[in-house]
C-alpha positions in Angstrom: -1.2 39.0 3.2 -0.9 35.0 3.6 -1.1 34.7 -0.4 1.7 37.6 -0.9 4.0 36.0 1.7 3.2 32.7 -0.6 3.9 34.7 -3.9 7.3 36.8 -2.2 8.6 33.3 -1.3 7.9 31.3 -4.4 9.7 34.4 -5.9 12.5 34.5 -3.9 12.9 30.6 -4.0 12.4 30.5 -7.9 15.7 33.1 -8.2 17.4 31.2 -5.5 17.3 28.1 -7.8 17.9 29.7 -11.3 21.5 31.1 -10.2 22.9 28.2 -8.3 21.3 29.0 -4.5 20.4 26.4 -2.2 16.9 26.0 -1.3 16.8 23.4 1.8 13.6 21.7 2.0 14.4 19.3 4.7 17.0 18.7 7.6 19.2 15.7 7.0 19.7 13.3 9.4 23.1 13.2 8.6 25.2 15.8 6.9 28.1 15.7 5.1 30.7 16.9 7.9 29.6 13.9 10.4 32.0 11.8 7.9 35.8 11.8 6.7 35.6 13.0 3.0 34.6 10.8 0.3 37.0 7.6 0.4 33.8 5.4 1.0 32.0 7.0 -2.4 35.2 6.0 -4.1 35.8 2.4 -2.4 31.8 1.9 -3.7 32.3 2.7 -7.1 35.4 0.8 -7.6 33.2 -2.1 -5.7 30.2 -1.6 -7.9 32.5 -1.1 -11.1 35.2 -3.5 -11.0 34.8 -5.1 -14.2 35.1 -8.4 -13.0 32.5 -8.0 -10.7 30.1 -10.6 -10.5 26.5 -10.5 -8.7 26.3 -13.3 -5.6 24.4 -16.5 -6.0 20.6 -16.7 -5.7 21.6 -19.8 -3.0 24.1 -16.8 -1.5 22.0 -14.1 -0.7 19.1 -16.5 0.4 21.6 -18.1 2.8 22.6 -14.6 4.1 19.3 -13.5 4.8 18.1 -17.1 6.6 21.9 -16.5 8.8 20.2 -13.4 9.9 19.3 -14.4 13.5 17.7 -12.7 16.6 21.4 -12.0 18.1 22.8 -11.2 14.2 20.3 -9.8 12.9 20.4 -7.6 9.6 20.0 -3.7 10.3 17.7 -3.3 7.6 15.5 -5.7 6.0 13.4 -4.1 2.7 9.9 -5.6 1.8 9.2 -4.8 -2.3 11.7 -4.6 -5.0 10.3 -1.8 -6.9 11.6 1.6 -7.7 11.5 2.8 -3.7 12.6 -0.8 -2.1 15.1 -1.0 -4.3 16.8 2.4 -3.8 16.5 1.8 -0.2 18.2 -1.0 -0.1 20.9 0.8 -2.4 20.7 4.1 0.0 21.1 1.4 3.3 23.8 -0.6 1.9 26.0 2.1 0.9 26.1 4.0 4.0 27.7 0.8 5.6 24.7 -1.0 7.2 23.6 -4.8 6.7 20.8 -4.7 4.8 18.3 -7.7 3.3 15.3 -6.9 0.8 13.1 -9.7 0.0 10.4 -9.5 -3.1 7.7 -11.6 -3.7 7.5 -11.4 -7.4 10.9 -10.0 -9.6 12.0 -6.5 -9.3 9.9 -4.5 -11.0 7.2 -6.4 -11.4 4.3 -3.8 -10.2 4.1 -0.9 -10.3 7.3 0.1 -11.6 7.5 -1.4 -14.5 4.0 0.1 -15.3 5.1 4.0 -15.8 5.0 6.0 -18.2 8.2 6.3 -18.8 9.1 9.8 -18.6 11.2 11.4 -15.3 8.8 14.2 -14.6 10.6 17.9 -13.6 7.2 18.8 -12.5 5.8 21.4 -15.3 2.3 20.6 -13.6 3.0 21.1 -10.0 4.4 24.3 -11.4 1.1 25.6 -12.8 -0.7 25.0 -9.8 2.2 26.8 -7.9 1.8 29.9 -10.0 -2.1 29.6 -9.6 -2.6 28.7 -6.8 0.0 30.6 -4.9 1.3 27.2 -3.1 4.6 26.9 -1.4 4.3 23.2 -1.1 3.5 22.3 -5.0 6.2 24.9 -5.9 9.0 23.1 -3.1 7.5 19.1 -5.5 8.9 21.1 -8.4 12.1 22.7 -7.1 12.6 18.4 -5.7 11.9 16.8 -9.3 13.6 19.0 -11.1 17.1 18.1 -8.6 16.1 14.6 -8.5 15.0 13.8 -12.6 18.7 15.6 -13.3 20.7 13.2 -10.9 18.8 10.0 -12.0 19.5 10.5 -15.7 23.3 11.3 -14.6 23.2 7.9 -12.7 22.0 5.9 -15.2 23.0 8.0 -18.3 22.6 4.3 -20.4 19.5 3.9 -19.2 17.7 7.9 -19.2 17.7 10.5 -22.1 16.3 13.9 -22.4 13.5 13.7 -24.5 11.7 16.9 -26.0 8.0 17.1 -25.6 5.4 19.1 -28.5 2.1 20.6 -26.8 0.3 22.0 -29.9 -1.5 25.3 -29.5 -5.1 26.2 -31.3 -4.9 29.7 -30.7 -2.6 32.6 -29.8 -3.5 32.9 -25.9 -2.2 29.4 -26.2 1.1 30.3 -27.6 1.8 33.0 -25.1 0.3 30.8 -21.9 2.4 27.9 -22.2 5.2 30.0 -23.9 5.7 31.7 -20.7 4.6 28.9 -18.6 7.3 26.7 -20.3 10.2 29.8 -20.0 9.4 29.9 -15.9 9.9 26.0 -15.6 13.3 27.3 -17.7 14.2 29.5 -14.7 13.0 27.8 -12.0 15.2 24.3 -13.2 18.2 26.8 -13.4 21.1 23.9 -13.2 19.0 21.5 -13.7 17.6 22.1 -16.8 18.0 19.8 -19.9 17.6 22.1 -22.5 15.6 25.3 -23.8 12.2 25.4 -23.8 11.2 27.2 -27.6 8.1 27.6 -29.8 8.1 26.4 -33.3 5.8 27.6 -36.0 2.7 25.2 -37.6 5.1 24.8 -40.6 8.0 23.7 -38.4 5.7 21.5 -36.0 4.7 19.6 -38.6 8.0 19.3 -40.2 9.1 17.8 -36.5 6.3 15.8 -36.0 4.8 14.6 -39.6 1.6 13.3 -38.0 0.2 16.3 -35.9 -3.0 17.8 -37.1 -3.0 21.3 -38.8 -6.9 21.6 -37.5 -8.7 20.4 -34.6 -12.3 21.0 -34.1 -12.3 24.1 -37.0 -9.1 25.3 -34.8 -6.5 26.1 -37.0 -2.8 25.2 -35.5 -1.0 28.2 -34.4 2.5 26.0 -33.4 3.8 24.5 -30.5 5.7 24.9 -27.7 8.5 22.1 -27.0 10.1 21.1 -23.5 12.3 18.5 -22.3 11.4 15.8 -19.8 13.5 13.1 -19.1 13.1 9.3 -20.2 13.8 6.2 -18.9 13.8 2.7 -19.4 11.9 1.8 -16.1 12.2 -1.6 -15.9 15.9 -1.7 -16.3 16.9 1.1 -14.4 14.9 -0.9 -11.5 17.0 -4.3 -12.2 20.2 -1.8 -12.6 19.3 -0.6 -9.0 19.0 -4.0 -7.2 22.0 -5.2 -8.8 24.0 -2.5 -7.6 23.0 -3.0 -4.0 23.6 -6.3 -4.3 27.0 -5.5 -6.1 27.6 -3.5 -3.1 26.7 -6.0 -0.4 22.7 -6.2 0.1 21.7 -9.2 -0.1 18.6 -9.3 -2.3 16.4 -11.8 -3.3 13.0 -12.1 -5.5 10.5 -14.9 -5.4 10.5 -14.7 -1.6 7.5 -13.6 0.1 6.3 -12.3 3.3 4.0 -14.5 4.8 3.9 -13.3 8.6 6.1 -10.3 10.4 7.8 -11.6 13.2 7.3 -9.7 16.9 9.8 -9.8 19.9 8.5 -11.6 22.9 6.3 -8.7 24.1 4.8 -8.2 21.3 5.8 -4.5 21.1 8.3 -4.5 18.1 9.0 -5.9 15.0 12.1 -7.6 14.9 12.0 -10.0 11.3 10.0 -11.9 8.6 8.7 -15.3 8.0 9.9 -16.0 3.8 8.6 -18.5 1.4 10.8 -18.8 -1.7 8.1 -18.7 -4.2 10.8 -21.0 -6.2 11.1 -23.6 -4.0 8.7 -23.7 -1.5 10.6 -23.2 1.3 10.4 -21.0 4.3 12.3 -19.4 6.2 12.7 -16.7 9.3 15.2 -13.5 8.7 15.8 -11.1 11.6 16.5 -7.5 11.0 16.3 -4.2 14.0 14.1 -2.1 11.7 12.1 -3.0 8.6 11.1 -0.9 5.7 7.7 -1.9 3.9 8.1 -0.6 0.5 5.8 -2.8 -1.0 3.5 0.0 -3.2 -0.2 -0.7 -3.3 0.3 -3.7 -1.4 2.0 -1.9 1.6 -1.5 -2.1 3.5 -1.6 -5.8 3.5 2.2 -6.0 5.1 1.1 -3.2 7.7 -1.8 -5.2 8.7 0.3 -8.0 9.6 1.7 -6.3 12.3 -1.7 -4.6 13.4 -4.6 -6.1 11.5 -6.6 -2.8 12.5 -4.1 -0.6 10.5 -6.1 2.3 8.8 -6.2 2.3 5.1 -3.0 4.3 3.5 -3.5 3.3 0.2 -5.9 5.2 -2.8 -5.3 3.0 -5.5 -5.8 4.4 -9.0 -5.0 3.1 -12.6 -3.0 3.9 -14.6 -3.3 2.8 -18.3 -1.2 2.4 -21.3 -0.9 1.4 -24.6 1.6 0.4 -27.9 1.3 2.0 -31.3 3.6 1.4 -34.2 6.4 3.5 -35.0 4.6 5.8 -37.1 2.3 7.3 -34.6 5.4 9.8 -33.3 8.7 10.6 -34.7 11.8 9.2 -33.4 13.0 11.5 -30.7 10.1 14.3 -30.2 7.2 12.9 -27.6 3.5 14.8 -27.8 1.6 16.2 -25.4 -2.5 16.8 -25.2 -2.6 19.4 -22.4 -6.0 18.7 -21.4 -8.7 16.3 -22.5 -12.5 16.4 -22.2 -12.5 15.3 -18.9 -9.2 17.5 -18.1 -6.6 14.8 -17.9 -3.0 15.0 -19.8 -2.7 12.6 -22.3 1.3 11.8 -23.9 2.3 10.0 -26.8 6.0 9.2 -26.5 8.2 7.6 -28.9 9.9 4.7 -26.5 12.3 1.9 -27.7 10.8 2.1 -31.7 7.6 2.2 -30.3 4.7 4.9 -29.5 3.7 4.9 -26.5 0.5 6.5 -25.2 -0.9 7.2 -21.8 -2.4 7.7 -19.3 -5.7 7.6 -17.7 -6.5 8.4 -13.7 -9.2 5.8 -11.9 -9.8 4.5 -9.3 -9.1 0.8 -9.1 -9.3 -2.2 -6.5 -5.9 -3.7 -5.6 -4.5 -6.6 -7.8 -1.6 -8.0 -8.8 -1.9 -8.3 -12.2 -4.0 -5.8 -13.3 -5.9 -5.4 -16.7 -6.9 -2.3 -18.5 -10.8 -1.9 -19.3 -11.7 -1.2 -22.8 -13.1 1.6 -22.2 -9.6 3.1 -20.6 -8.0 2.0 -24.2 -10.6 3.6 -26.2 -10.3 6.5 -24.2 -6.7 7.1 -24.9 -6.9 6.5 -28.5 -10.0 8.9 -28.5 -7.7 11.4 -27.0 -4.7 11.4 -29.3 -6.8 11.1 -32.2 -8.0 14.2 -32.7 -4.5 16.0 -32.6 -3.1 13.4 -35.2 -3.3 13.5 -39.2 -3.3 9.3 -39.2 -6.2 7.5 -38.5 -5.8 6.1 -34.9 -7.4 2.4 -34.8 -7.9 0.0 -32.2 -6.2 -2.7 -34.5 -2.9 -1.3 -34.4 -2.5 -1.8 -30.5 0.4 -3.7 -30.2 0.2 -4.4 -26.4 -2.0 -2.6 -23.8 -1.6 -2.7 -19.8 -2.5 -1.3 -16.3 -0.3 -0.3 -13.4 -1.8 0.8 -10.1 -0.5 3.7 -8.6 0.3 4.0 -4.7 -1.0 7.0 -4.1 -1.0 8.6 -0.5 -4.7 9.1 0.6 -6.5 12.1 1.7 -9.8 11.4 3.2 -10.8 14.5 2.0 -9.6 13.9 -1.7 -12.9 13.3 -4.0 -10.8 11.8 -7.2 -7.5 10.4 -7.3 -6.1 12.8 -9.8 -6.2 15.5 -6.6 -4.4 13.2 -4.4 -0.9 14.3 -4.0 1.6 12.3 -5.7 4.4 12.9 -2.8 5.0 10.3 -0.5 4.2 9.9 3.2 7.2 7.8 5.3 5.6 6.8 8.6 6.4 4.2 11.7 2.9 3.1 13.2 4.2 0.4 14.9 7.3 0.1 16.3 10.3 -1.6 14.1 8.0 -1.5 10.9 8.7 2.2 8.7 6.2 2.3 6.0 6.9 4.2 2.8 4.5 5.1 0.1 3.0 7.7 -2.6 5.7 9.3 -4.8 6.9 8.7 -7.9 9.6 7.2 -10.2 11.6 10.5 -10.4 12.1 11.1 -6.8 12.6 7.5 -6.0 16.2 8.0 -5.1 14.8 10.7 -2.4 12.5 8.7 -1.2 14.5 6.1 -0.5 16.6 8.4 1.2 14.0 9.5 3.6 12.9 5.8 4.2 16.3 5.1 5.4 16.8 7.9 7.5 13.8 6.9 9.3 14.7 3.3 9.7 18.2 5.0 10.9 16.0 6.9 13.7 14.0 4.0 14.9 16.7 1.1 15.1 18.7 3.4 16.8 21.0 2.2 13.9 25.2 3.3 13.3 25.9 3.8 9.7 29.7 4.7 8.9 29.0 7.1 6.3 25.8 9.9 5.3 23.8 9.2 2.1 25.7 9.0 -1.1 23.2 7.5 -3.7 23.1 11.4 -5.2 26.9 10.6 -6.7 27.0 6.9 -6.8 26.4 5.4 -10.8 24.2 2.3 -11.4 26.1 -0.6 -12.5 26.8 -0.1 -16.3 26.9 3.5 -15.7 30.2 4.2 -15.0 32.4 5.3 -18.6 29.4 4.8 -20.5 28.9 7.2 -23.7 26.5 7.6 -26.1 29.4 6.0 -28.9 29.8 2.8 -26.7 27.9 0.7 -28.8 30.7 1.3 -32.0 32.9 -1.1 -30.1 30.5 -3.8 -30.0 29.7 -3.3 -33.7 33.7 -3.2 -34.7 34.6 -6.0 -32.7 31.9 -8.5 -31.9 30.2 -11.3 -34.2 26.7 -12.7 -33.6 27.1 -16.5 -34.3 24.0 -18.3 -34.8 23.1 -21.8 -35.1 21.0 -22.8 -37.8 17.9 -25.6 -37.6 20.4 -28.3 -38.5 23.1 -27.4 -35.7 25.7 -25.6 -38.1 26.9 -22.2 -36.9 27.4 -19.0 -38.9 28.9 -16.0 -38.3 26.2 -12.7 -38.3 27.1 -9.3 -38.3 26.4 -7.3 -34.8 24.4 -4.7 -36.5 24.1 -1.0 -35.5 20.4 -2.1 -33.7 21.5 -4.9 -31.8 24.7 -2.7 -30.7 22.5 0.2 -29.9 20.1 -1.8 -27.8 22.6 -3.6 -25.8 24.9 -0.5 -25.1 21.7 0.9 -23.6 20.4 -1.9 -22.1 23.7 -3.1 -20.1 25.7 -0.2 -20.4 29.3 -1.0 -19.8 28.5 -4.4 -19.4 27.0 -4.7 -22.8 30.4 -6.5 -24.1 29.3 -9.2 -21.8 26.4 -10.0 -23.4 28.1 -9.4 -27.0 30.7 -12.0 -25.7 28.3 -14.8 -25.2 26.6 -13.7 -28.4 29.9 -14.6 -30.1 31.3 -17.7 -27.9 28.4 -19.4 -27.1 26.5 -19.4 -30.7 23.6 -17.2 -29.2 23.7 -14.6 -31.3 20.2 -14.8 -32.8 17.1 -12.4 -32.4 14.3 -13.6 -30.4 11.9 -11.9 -32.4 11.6 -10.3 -35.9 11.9 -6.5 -35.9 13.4 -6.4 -32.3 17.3 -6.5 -31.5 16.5 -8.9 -28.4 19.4 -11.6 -28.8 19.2 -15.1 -27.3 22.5 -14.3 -25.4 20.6 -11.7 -23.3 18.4 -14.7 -22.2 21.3 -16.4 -20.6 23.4 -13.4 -19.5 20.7 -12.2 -17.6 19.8 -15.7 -16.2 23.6 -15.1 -14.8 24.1 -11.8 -13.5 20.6 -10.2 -13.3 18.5 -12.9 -11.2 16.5 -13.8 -13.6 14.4 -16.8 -12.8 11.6 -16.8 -15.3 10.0 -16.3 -18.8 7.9 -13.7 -17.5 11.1 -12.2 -15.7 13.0 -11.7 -19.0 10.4 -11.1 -21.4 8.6 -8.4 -19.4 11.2 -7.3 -17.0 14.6 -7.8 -18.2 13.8 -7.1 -21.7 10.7 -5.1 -22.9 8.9 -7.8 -25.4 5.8 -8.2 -23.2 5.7 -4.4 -23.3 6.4 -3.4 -26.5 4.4 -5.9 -28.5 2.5 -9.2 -26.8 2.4 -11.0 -30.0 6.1 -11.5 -30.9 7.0 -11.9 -26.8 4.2 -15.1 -27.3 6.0 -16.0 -30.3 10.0 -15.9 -28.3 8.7 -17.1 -25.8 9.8 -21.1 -26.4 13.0 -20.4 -27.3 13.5 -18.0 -23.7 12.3 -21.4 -21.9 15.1 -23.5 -24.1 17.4 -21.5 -22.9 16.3 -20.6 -19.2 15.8 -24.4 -19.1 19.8 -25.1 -19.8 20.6 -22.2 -17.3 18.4 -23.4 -14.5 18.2 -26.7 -14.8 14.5 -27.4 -15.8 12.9 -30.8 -16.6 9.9 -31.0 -19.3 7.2 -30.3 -16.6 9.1 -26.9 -15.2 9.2 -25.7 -18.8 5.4 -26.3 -19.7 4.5 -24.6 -16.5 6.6 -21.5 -17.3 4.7 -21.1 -20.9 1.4 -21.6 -19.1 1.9 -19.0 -17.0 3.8 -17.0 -19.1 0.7 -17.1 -22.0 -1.3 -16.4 -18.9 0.3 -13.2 -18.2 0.5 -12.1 -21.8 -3.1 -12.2 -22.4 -3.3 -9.3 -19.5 -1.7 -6.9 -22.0 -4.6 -6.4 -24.4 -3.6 -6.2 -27.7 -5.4 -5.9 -30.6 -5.4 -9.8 -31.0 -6.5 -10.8 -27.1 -8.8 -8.2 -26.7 -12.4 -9.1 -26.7 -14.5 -6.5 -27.7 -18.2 -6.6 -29.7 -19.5 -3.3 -29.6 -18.9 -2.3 -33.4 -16.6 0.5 -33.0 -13.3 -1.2 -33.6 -11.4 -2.5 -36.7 
């Protein structure tokens, strides 16, 4: 009877969803009614929007926090500058409460820069639904589908749909994930990106030139394609911290916790010691609740507050690697449904690269993690068979490891069970902890983390969450035919080796990139391209233009070669080779924007190489084992 009322209710929910009925899967804190209409919404976006706004200082919003005292203190003070700390700061701001986040690194510069790159509707969590007649993993779907529509809304520059292949080897195959595929079509009812179809072999291979007619003496009976969303993670992460700061967080990176401050009992949390990782300096910032959003780190911040904190944290890896262009077609990502060991393996087209990915181990906690060999050689044994091009280790163009966050169940025996929601928790007073998830929900998660830190400050804010309707900076009028303008009306004046400048043309790439890159700010960028002679590429075969180097230096807190290479563009990412080769010209220019003497800028390529040689390529790998050419 217990599995029926699960089956009658997934039902019921599943129809609820496909024809526009609400399905409530938690009480808010705050609804919509406690608050007059929407005039705050619409002050924020003409606040975030205004297109002379300008981000504060790094000196400003370092001086805010430091002002922060125990009888002013901030209402919210956010540890981590990913994805979730981020948004939170975002979701606090915006519902009218002072709020500080502090990160030690850049934004980004963990986990969340790491992902795959896809906004998941949950297609997975939907198969295990179905089987396994769970309420719970059918709710995660009915969650990512809402949340992966309204992130690509509010950051439409930033997120695409992108259709994803699964090849089928037999007929049950065709009809399983056919119908498989059609229910995630119902059950995303509004949310839904487009219609899930089946192609025949011919057709298949016509989309996708380099799929495999045979695998194994099984003869390709055609596909099934879906739509996931994708993103550009790194940027929509800067584009989030930004926009908190645009609307009056005052955020800083390079600043690290070093102790948690207690009131005079010793029974609350009431601030943070900081050390700007920049300059040395430390100093103490006051806030009534703060919200540890620090990923796989968040242990190490809970354990400053009660060094006997139990373990939250399952760490697992997550690896990825580069391919050339030719692996996948532009605009149609592949999907091996279940390798030897069970795993799902993607191969994505992503910013004129393949990208391929990912593997599910457990890991120890680092900061800069590095992918094993074995992890690489697993992933390129796993596409290999499905594709018609021979898959070598020589044509990894860059290769890295995120770790993910994931919320630990003692009674988990792999990571891959371990559920990927999050857990929000207070277990000691004035500290909310918030971890697990991932990038699609982030916005949700935030959400919850706020409402938490609402409850235990006892906190007033003047208006209910609005990050659901509220655009990222560069959002806001952006269309898909933005970039034309730049391309019409912008030149990309270069300086030559002897000092003379010359006009270049600002070709369809370098529009395209920068119109998805900044958005509606892109004519920014285009406009010091033009007046300030830095209209160069950084690299051959990328659009990457020296002027992004000092816009970004300017309006995006950008206070390193690592920052821009890996962070605020995707060099490191997309090929470690050419970001070694840019990366004394990003100095050059970071150097005029911030001031640097000689020493500064030899320390920033040191560390900078260092960095790059974590991304194994095919050039920095070290491998002896005969296998590889």
């Amino acid at each position: 009877m217990t599995r029926l009322r699960k089956l009658g209710a997934v039902t019921a929910t599943a129809i609820a969803a496909a024809y526009g009925g609400a399905v409530v899967l938690h009480d808010p804190l705050i609804s919509a009614s406690d608050y007059g209409g929407n005039s705050r919404l619409e002050a924020l976006r003409k606040k975030v929007h205004d297109p002379g706004a300008v981000v504060p200082a790094r000196e400003a919003q370092q001086s805010v926090l430091a002002a922060a005292s125990k009888s002013n203190p901030l209402d919210v003070l956010v540890i981590g500058g990913g994805a979730t700390g981020s948004g939170a700061a975002l979701d606090a701001v915006t519902r009218g409460l002072r709020v500080g986040l502090v990160e030690r690194e850049d934004f980004a510069a963990g986990t969340s820069s790491r992902s795959t790159k896809l906004l998941h509707g949950g297609v997975r969590y939907l198969e295990k639904a179905v089987f396994n007649l769970d309420y719970g993993q059918f709710k995660l779907v009915l969650h990512a589908l809402e949340e992966r529509k309204q992130v690509i809304d509010n950051a439409p520059h930033l997120c695409h749909a992108l259709p994803c292949m699964t090849p089928c080897f037999s007929w049950f195959e065709v009809v399983y994930y056919w119908i498989g595929l059609k229910m995630y079509d119902l059950v995303a009812g509004r949310q839904l990106l487009h219609i899930s179809r089946y192609y025949s072999t011919e057709e298949s291979v016509d989309l996708f030139p380099t799929l495999a007619r045979k695998v194994n003496d099984r003869s390709l009976r055609g596909t099934v394609v879906y739509y996931d969303g994708q993103m550009n993670d790194a940027r929509l992460n800067v584009g989030l911290a930004c926009t908190a700061a645009l609307a009056g967080a005052a955020v800083l990176n390079h600043a690290e916790v070093v102790s948690l401050l207690k009131d005079d009992d010793g029974k609350r949390i009431i601030g943070a010691r900081i050390r700007d990782s920049l300059t040395g300096n430390e100093f103490d910032t006051y806030a009534k609740v703060i919200v540890n959003a620090s990923g796989p780190f968040c242990d190490s911040i809970r354990k400053m507050a009660n060094k006997n904190a139990q373990q939250m944290i399952s760490p697992s890896s997550g690896v990825h690697i580069i391919l050339p262009d030719y692996y996948s077609p532009e605009g149609m990502g592949l999907i091996v449904p279940k390798t030897k060991d069970g795993r799902v393996v993607f191969m994505l087209p992503w910013l004129g690269r393949t990208v391929a990915g990912t593997t599910d181990s457990n890991t120890s906690i680092t900061f800069l993690p590095e992918p094993h060999e074995d992890e690489i050689q697993f992933i390129l044994d796993a596409i290999s068979g499905y594709l018609s091009v021979k898959v070598r280790r020589g044509d990894v163009l860059s290769a890295w490891s995120g770790i993910r966050p994931l919320a630990m169940d003692p009674t988990a025996k792999n990571t891959e069970s371990i559920s990927r929601d999050h857990v929000v928790c207070e277990d000691y007073p004035g500290l909310v902890t918030i971890t697990g998830g991932k990038w699609t929900t982030y916005r949700s998660m935030a959400e919850d983390a706020v409402n938490a830190a609402i409850k235990s400050g006892k906190l007033s804010p003047t208006s209910r969450c609005v990050t659901n309707n509220l655009r990222l900076v560069g959002g806001e009028g952006w269309e898909r035919s933005s970039f034309t303008v730049l391309a019409q009306q912008y030149t990309r004046m270069k300086s030559t080796h002897s000092g003379k400048v010359v006009p270049g043309v600002m070709d369809s790439a370098a529009a395209r990139h920068l119109s998805h890159a900044y958005g509606t700010l892109a004519e920014r960028v285009a406009a010091i391209a033009q007046n300030e002679s830095l209209g160069k590429r950084l690299a051959h075969s990328y659009p990457y233009l020296e002027a992004e180097v000092a816009y970004c230096a300017r309006n995006e807190y950008c206070q390193s070669a690592v920052d821009f290479i890996a962070r605020r563009t995707r060099l490191a990412f997309l090929e470690t080779d050419a970001a070694q080769k840019a990366l004394p010209r990003v100095i050059e220019i970071l150097a005029k924007e911030h001031n640097w003497n000689d020493a500064k800028q030899k320390e920033e390529l040191e560390k900078a190489t260092e960095f790059l040689r974590t991304f194994k390529s095919s050039r920095n790998a070290k491998f002896h084992d005969g296998k590889h050419s």
